[in-house]
C-alpha positions in Angstrom: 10.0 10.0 12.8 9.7 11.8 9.4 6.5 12.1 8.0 7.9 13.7 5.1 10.1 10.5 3.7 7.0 8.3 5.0 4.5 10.1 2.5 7.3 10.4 -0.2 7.9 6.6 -0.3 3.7 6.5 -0.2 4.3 9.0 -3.5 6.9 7.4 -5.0 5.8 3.3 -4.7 2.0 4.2 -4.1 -0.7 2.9 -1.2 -1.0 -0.6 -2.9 2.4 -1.3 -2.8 3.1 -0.1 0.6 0.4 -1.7 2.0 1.8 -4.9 0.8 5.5 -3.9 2.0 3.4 -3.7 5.6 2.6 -7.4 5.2 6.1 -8.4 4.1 7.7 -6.6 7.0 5.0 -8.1 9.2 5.6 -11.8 8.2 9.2 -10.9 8.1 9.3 -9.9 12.0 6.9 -13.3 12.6 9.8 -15.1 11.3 12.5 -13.0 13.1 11.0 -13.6 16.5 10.1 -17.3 15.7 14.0 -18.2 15.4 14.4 -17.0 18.5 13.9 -20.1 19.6 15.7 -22.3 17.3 18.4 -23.4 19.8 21.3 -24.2 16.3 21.1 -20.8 15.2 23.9 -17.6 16.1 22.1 -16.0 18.9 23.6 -12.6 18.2 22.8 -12.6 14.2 19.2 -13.8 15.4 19.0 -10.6 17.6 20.5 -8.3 14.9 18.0 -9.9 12.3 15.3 -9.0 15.2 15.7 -5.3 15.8 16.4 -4.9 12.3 12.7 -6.4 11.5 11.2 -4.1 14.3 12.6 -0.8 13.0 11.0 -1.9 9.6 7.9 -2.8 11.0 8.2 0.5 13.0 8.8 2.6 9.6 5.6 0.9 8.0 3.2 0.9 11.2 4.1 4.8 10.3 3.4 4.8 6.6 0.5 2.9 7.6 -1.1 6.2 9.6 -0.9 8.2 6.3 -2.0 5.6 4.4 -5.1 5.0 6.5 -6.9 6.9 8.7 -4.4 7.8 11.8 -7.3 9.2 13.6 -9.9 5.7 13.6 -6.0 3.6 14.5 -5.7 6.0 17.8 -9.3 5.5 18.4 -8.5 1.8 18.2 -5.7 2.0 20.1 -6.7 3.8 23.0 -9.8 1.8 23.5 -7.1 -1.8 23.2 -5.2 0.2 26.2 -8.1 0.9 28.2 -9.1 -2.9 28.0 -5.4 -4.0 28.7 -5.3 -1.5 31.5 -8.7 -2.7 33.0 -7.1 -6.7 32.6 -4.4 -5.7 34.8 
């Protein structure tokens, strides 16, 4: 992904507001993959809705390693893996 338009958007909207575009994408997906299950709704505008709400979570998970430290989230990460990979 582009690291350049990530930090630009950081630039251009600051950390404050991008942090909180990181929780509105994040409830925003919660509600996406909750109506999957809703049995009245259009399956296919459901899944639509749904990988458009991941590719925005995806863009600010990536803002979100400039914003904090990208080095402490791998740490985090790797040690969540190892623990998954020992559960399995």
């Amino acid at each position: 992904m582009n690291k350049e338009i990530f930090q630009k958007a950081i630039d251009k909207w600051g950390k404050e507001a991008q942090i909180n575009k990181i929780q509105e994408e994040a409830l925003e997906l919660a509600l996406a993959l909750n109506k999957r299950k809703c049995p009245t709704k259009d399956i296919e505008q459901i899944e639509e809705n749904l990988y458009d709400e991941l590719a925005d979570m995806k863009i600010m998970l990536a803002q979100a390693e400039i914003i904090f430290d990208a080095d402490r989230i791998n740490e985090r990460v790797k040690f969540k893996l190892d623990k998954l990979k020992s559960m399995l």
